[in-house]
C-alpha positions as a Markdown table, in Angstrom:
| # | Residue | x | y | z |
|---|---|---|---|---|
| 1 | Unk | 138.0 | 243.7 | 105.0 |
| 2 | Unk | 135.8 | 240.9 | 105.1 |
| 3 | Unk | 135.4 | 241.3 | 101.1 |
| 4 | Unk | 139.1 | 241.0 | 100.9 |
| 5 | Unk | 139.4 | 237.8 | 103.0 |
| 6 | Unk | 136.5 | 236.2 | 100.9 |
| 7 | Unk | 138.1 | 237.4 | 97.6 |
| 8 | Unk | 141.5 | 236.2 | 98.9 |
| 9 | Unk | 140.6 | 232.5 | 100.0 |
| 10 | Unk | 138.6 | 231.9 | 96.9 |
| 11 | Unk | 141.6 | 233.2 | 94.6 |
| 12 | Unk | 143.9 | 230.7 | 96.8 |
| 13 | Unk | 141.4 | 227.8 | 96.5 |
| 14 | Unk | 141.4 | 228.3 | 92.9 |
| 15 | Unk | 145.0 | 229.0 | 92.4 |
| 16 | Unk | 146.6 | 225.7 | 94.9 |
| 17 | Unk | 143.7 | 223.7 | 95.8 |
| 18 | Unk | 143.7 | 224.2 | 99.4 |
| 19 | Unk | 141.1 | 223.7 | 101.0 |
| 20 | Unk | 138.5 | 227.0 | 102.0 |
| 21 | Unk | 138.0 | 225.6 | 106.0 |
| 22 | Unk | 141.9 | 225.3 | 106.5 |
| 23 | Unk | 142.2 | 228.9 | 105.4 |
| 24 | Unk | 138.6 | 230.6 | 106.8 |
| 25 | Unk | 138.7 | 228.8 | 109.9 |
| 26 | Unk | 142.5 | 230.3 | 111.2 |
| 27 | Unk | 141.9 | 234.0 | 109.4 |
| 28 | Unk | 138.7 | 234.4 | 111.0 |
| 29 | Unk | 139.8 | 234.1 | 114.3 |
| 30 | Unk | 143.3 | 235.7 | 114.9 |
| 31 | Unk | 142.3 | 238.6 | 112.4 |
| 32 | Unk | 138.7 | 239.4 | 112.7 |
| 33 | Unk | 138.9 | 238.2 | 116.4 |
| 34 | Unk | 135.7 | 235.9 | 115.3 |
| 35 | Unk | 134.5 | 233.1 | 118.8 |
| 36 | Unk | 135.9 | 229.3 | 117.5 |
| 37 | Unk | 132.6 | 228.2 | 117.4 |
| 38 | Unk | 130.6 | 230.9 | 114.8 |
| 39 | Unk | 134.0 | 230.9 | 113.0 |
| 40 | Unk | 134.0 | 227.1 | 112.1 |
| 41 | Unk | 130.3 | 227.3 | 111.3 |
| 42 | Unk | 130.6 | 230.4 | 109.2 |
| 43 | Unk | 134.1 | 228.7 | 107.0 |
| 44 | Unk | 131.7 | 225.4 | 106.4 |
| 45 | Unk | 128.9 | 227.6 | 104.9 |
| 46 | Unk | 131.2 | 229.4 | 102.9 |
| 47 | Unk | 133.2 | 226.0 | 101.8 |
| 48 | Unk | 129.9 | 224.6 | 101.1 |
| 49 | Unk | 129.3 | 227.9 | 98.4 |
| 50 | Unk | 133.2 | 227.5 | 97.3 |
| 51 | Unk | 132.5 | 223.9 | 96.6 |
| 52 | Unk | 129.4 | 223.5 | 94.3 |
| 53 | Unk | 131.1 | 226.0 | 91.9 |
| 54 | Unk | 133.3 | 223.2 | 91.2 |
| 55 | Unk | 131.6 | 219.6 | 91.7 |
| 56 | Unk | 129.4 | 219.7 | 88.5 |
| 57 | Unk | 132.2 | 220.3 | 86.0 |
| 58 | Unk | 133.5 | 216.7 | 87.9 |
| 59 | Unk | 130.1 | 215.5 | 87.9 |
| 60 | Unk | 129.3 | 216.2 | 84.1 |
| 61 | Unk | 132.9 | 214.7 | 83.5 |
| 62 | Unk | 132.1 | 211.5 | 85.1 |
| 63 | Unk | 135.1 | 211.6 | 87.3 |
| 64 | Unk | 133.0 | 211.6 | 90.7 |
| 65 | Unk | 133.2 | 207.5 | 91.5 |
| 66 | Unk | 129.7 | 207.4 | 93.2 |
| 67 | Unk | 129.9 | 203.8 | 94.5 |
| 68 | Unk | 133.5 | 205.2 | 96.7 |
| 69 | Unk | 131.4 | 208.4 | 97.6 |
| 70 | Unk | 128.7 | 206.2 | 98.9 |
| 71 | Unk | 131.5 | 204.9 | 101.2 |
| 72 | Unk | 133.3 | 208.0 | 102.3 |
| 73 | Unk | 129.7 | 209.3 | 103.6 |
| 74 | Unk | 128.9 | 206.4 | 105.2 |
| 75 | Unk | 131.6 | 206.9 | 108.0 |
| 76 | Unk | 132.1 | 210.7 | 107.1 |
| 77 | Unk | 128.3 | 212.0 | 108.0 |
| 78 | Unk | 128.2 | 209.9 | 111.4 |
| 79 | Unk | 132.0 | 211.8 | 112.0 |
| 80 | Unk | 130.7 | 215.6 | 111.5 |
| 81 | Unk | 127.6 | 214.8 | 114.3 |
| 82 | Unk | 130.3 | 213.9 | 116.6 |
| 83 | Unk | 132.6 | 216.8 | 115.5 |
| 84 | Unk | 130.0 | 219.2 | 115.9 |
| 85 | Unk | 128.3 | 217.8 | 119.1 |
| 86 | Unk | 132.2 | 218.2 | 120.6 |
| 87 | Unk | 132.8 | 221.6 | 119.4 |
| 88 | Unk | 129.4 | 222.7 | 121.2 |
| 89 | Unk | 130.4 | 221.1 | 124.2 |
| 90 | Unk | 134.0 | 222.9 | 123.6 |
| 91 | Unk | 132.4 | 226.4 | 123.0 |
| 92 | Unk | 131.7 | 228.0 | 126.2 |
| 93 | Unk | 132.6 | 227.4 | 129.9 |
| 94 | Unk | 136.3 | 226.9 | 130.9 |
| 95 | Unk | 137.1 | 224.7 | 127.9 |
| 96 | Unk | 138.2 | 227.6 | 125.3 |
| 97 | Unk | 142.1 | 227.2 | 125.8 |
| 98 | Unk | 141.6 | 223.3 | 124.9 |
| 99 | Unk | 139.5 | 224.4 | 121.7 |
| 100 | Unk | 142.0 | 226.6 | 120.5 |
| 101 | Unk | 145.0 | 224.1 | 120.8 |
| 102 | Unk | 142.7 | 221.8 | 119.2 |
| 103 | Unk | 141.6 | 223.6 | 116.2 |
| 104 | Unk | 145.5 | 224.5 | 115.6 |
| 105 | Unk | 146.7 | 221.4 | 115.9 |
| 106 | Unk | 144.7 | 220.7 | 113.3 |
| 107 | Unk | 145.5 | 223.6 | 110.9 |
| 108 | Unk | 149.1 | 222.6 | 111.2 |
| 109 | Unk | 148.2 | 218.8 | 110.8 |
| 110 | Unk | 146.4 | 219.3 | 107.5 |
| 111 | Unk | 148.7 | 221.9 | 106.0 |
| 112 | Unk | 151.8 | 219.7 | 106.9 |
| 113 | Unk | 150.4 | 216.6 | 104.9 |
| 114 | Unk | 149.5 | 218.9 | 101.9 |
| 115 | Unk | 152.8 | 220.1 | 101.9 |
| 116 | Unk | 154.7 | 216.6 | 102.6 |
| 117 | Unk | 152.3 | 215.7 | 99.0 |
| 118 | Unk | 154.1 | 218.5 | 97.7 |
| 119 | Unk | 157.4 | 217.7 | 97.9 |
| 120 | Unk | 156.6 | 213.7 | 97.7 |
| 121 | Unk | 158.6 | 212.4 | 95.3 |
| 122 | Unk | 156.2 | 211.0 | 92.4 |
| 123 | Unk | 156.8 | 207.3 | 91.7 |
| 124 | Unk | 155.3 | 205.5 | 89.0 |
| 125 | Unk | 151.7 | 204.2 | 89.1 |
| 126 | Unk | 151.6 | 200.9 | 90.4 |
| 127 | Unk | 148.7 | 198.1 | 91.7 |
| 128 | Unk | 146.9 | 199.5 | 94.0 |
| 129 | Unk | 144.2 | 196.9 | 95.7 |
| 130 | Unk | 141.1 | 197.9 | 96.2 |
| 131 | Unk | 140.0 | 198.3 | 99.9 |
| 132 | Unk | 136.8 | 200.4 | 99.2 |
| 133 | Unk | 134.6 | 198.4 | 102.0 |
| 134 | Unk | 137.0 | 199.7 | 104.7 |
| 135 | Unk | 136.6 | 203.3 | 103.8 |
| 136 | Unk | 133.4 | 204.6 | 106.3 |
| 137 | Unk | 136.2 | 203.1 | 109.0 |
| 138 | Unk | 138.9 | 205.8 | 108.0 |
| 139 | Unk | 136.0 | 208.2 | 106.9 |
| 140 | Unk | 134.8 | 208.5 | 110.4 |
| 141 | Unk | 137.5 | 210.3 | 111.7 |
| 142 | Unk | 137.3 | 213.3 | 109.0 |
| 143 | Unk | 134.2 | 213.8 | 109.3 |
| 144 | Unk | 134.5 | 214.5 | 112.5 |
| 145 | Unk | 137.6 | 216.7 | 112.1 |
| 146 | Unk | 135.4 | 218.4 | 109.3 |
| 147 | Unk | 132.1 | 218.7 | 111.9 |
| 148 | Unk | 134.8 | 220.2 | 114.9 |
| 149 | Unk | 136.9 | 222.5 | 112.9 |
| 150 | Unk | 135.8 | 222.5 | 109.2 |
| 151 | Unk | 139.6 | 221.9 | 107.7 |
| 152 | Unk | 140.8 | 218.2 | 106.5 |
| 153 | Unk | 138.1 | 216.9 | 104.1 |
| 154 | Unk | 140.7 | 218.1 | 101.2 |
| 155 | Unk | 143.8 | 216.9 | 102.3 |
| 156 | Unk | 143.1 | 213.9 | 104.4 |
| 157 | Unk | 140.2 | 213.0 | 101.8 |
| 158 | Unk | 142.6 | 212.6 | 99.3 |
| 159 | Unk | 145.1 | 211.1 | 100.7 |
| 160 | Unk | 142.9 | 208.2 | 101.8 |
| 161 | Unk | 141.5 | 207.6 | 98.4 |
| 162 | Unk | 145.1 | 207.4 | 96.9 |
| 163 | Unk | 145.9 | 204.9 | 99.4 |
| 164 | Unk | 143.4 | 202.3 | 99.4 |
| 165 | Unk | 141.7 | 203.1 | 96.1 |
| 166 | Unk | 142.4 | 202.1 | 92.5 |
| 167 | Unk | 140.7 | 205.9 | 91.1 |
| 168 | Unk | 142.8 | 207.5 | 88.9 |
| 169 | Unk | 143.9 | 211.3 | 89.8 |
| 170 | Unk | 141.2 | 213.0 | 88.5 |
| 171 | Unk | 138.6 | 210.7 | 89.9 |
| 172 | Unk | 140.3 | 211.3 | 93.7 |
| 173 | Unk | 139.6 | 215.0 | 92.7 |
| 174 | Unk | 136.5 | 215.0 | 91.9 |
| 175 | Unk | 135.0 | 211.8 | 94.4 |
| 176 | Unk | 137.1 | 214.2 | 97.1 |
| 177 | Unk | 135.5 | 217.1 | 96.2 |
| 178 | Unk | 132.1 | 215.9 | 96.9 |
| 179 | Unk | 132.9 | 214.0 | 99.6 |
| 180 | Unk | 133.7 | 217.6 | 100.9 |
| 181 | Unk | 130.8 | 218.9 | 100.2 |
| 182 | Unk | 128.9 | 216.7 | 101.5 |
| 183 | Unk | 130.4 | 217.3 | 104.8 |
| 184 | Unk | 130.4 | 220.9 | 104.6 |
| 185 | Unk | 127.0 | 220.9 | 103.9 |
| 186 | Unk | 125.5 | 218.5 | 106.9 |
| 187 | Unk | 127.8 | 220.3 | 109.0 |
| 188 | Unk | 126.8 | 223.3 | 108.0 |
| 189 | Unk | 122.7 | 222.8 | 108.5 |
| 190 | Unk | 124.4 | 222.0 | 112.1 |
| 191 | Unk | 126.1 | 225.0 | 113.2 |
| 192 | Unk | 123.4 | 226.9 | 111.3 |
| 193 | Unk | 120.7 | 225.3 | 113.5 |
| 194 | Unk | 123.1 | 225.7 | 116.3 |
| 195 | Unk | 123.4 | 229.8 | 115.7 |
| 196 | Unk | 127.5 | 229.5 | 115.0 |
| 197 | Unk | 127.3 | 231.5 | 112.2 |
| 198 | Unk | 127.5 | 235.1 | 111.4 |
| 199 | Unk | 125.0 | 236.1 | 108.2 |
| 200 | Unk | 126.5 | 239.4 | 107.8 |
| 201 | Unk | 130.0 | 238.3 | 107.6 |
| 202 | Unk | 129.2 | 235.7 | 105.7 |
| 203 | Unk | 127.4 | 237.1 | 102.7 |
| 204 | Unk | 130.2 | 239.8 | 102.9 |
| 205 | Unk | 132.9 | 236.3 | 102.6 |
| 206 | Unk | 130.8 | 234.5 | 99.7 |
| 207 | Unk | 130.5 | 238.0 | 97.3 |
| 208 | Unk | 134.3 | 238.4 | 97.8 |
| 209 | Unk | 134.4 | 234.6 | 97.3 |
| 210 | Unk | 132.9 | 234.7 | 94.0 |
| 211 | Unk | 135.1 | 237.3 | 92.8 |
| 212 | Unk | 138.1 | 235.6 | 93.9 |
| 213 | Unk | 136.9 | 232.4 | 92.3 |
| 214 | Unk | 136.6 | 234.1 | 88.9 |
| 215 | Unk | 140.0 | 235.9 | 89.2 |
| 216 | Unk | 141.7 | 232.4 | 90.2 |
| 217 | Unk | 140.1 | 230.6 | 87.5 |
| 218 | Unk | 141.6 | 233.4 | 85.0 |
| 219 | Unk | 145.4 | 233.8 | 86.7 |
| 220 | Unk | 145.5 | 229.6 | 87.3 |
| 221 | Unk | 147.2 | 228.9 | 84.1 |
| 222 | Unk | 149.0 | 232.1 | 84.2 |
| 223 | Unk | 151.1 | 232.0 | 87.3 |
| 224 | Unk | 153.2 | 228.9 | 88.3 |
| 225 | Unk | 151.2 | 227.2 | 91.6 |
| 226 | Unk | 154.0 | 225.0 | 93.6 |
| 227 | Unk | 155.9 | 228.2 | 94.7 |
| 228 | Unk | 152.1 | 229.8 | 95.6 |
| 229 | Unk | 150.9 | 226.3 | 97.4 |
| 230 | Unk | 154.1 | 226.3 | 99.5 |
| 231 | Unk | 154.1 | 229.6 | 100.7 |
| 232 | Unk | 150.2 | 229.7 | 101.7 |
| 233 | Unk | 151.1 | 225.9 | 103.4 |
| 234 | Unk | 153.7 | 227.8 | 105.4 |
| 235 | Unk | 151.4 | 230.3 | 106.2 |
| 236 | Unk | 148.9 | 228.2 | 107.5 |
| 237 | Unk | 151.1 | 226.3 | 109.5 |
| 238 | Unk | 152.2 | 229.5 | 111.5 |
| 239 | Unk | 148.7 | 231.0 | 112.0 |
| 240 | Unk | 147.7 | 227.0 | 113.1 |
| 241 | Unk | 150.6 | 227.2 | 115.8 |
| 242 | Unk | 149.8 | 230.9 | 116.7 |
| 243 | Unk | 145.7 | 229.7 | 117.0 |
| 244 | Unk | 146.9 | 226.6 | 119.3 |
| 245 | Unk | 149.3 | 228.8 | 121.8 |
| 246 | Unk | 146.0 | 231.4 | 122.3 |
| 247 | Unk | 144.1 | 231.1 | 125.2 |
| 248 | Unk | 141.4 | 234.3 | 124.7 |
């Protein structure tokens, strides 16, 4: 099973771009009845794997804008401490009804705004100033979203480099796509230190992931993504809402 789920979310990643800790996070815990805590831990480690497959192909294209990523860390590493300092606080005790609500609500959030970029209608490219400095401002937040519940570095990345950034589209990508990274990984030395993280599951998640990454790779040009992206989106947005209504 857990081979399948690896193999699946790494076929879906490479198929519709969504992000790995939107999809692990929610699967591991309403089907594999995975804690919150090991679960989020677990989805940044295997995010981290998912992601350095794909950063040097940006990296050797010289799409990764390193002066923007210098930014995004600088208010995106401070954000994961606090993210993962709540979500240990969160873990035990009486609190486990508020982390689930919380960890839905942001499934749901991040899937909604990948879908609304969906079905935005696409306008034509126009001056877009650049307001780079204010970026570890915005950047603190997703990191800590990223450190609590390892979803939103994709879809809320992106979405803040579009709109205060001059990059072009595949310079969003790629700058994104490390930014990512770099979250998963810090927050991943985190909960790894912390023991949230399951070593079996995981090596069973990342060997499934690697096949699924080659079979996406192969099928991406093959099958036609938008229909794909909207019907995983939907998806997500029901197990986020199923995730925030469980108390145990």
């Amino acid at each position: 099973m857990e081979l399948l789920i690896g193999f699946a979310i790494a076929t879906a990643i490479a198929l519709t771009g969504v992000g790995a800790g939107s999809m692990t996070t929610p699967v591991l815990i309403l089907f594999l009845r995975i804690p919150p805590a090991v679960a989020v831990g677990t989805s940044l480690v295997f995010g981290a794997v998912v992601k350095v497959v794909s950063v040097p192909g940006y990296a050797w294209r010289r799409q990764v804008n390193l002066k923007v990523l210098a930014y995004l860390l600088a208010g995106g590493i401070p954000g994961v401490l606090i993210g993962s300092i709540a979500l240990n606080k969160l873990k035990n005790g009486p609190y486990q009804g508020i982390l689930y609500t919380m960890l839905g609500a942001i499934i749901v959030l991040t899937a909604s705004l990948r879908l609304y970029r969906t079905f935005k209608p696409k306008t034509s490219a126009g001056y877009i100033p650049d307001r780079t400095k204010i970026l570890p401002w915005l950047a603190l937040p997703i990191g800590a979203e990223v450190g609590f519940s390892s979803a939103g570095a994709g879809a809320l990345g992106s979405l803040l480099l579009l709109g205060v950034t001059p990059l072009t589209a595949a310079e969003v990508i790629g700058t994104d796509l490390c930014f990512g990274l770099g979250l998963s990984a810090i927050g991943s030395f985190i909960q790894v230190g912390a023991g949230n993280y399951d070593s079996a599951l995981l090596l069973k998640l990342v060997i499934g992931g690697v096949m699924g990454a080659v079979t996406g790779s192969i099928l991406a040009g093959r099958i036609a993504q938008r229909p794909l992206r909207v019907a995983l989106l939907l998806t997500l947005i029901v197990l986020g809402c199923q995730l925030a209504l469980r108390r145990s």
